[in-house]
N, C-alpha and C positions, 0 to 999 in steps of 0.2 A: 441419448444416442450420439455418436460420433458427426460433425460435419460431413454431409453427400459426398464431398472429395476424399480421395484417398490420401494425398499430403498430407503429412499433419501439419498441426499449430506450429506458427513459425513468431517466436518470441526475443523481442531482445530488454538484457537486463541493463539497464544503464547503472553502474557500481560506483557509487559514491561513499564508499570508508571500507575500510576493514573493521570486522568489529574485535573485540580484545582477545588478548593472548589465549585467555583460560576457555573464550568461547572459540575460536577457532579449535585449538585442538581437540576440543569434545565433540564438536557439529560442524564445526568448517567455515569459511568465509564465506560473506556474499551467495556466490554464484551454487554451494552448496546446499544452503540454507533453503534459498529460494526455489531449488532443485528440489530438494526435499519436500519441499510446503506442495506446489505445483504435482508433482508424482503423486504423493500420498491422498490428492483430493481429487487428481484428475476422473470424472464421471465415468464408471462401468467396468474402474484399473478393478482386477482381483488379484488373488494369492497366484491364481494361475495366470496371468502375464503382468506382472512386475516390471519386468525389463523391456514395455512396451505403452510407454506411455501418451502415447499421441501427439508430443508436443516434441520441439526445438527450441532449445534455450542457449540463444547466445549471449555470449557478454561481452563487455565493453568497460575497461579500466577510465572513466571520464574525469579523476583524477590527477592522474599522475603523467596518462599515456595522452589523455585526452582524445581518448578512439567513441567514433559514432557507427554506428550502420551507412553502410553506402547509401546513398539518393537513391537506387535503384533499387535498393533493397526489398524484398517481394513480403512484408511482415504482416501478421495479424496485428500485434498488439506490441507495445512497449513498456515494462513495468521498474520503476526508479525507486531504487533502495532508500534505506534511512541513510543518516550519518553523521555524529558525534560533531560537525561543521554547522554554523548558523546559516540557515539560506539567505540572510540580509546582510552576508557577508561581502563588502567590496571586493572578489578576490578571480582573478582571471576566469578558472574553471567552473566556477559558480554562474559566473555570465556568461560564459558563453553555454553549458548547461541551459539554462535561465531562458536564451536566445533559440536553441535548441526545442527546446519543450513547445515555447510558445509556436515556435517557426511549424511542425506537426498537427498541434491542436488546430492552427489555422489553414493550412491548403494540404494536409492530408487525414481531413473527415472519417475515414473508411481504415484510420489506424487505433487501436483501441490505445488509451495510456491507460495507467494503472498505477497510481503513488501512493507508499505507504510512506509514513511520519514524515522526513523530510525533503521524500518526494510530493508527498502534498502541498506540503509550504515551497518547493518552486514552481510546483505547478499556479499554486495559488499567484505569486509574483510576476510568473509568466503571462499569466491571466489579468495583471492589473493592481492585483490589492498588494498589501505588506504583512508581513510576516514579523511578529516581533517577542523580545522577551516577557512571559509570564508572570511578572512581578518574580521572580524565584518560586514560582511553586510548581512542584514537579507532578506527575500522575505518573503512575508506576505499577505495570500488573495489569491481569484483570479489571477493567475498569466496566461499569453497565453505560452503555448508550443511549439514552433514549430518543425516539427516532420521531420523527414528522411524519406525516400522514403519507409522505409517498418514501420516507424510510420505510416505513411500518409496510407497504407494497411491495417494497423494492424486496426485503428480507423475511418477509411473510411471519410478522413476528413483531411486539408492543417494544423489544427493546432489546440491543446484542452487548456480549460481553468482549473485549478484544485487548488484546496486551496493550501494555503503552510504554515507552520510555522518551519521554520529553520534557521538558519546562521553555519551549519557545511555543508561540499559537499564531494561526493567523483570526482576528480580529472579526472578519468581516466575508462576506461572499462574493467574488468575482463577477460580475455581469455576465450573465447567459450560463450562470450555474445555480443549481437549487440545492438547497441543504437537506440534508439527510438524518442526522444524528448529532447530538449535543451533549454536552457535559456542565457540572454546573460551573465548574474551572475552567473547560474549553467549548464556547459557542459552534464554530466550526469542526466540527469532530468527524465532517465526512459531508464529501459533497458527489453531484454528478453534471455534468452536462449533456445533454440530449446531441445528436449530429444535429447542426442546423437544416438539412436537407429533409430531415425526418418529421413527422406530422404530431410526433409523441409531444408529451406535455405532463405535468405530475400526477393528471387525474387519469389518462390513459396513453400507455408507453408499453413498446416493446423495450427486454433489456438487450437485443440485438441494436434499439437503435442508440442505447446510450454510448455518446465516443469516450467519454470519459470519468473513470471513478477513484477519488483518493481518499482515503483513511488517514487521521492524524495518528491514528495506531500502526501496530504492527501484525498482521493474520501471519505473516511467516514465521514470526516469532512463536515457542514453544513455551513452556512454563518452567523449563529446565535452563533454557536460555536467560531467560529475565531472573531468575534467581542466581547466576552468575554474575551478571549486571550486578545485580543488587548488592550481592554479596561485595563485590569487588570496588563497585563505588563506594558503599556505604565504611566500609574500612579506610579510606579515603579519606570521605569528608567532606565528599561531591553529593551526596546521597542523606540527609540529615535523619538520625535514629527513629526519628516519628515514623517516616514516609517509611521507610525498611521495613517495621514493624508491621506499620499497615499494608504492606505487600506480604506480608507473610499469614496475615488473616484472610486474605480473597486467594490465597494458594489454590486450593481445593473447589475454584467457582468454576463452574461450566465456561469453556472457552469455546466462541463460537467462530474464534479464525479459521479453522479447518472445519467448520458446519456450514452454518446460514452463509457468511462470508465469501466463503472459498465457491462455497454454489454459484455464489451470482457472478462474482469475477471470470467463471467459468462460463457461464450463460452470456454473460456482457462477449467474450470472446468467441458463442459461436457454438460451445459445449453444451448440449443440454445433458440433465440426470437422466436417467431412465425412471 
């Protein structure tokens, strides 16, 4: 069911890259992508209101333009792109990004964040820990998750499938966040933090009170997207013919970024299914 109020969800995307030429034109950047993801999962959308999805999706170029949401700003939630950019990168918009995240998670509780890939990693930064390179080893695709005992609650389910495109990882968990989901390449593969006002804990939690959830994957990403990626780095040289190959064998796996996933980001923000 829809939240009691009539407003809808009031969302902002903080845009951290464009992604490449061949995937823009086919799906679109950023703001499209994650428009698309959000629409197609939002809880109770049918054929018959399409053009009615419940939500507000703003955006924010924190790049180039370096724009944020006004302080005032009246928002459910804030969700932070990937981005071809290291988050342990020395580099203005990164910190202040970085500054940004952490400054929300701490004196505004009652804003959901939401980061995927390399908004996980500055959420992670923001939060304390470091983020750093993977020895060079990349995960690419459908990857399986297996989850922790309050993953496995959180997703209702022993273990998720979610794209990936990375070879940086954070390391370690943040203080006053609980792990989720693991890879045997990335420890960290998904974390939450509980609001500290909230009474929840991993053995019994509302996902109303969790303030915060990041994915070192990507749930917006398609499987038509990352085989663009794939395609286009691995011609490159950025991308080395193993790992390509091996994305093109988990093609065909159940993706559960618009399933399991998409449900609870939704739930986290307020949505329930029916």
């Amino acid at each position: 069911m829809r939240p009691s109020r009539m407003s809808p969800i009031r969302l902002a995307l903080l845009v951290c890259d464009k992604p490449i030429p061949v995937v823009v034109s086919s799906h679109g950047a950023y703001p499209e992508i994650f428009h698309d993801f959000l629409a197609a999962t939002f809880p109770g959308r049918s054929a018959s209101t399409p053009s009615e999805p419940g939500f507000v999706l703003d955006c924010y170029d924190v790049v180039h333009e370096q724009a944020y949401p006004a302080d005032d700003a009246e928002l459910d939630g804030i969700l932070i792109t990937g981005s071809a950019a290291s988050a342990y990168e020395n580099v203005e918009w990164i910190n202040k990004l970085t500054a940004y995240v952490a400054a929300i998670i701490i004196s505004k509780p009652t804003v959901k964040v939401i980061g995927s890939c390399f908004g996980h990693q500055v959420v992670s930064i923001a939060m304390g820990e470091e983020c750093v390179p993977n020895g060079g080893r990349w995960e690419v695709g459908l990857t399986e998750l297996q989850l922790t005992e309050l993953g496995k609650k959180l997703f209702g389910q022993d273990s998720v499938n979610i794209q990936q495109m990375h070879r940086d990882h954070v390391p370690f968990i943040p203080e006053s966040f609980h792990l989720i989901g693991s890879t045997a390449i990335t420890y960290n593969q998904s974390m939450v933090r509980f609001d500290p006002s909230s009474s929840s804990s991993p053995t019994q939690f509302s996902l109303r009170d969790i303030q915060v959830l990041t994915v070192q994957g990507h749930p917006e990403y398609t499987t038509d997207i990352v085989k663009l990626l794939v395609e286009a780095r691995s011609a490159t040289g950025v991308i080395d013919k193993a790992t390509a190959e091996d994305f093109f064998k988990r093609e065909g796996w159940k993706d559960d970024g618009r399933g399991a996933i998409s449900k609870v980001i939704w739930e986290i923000l307020g949505v329930q299914s029916k």
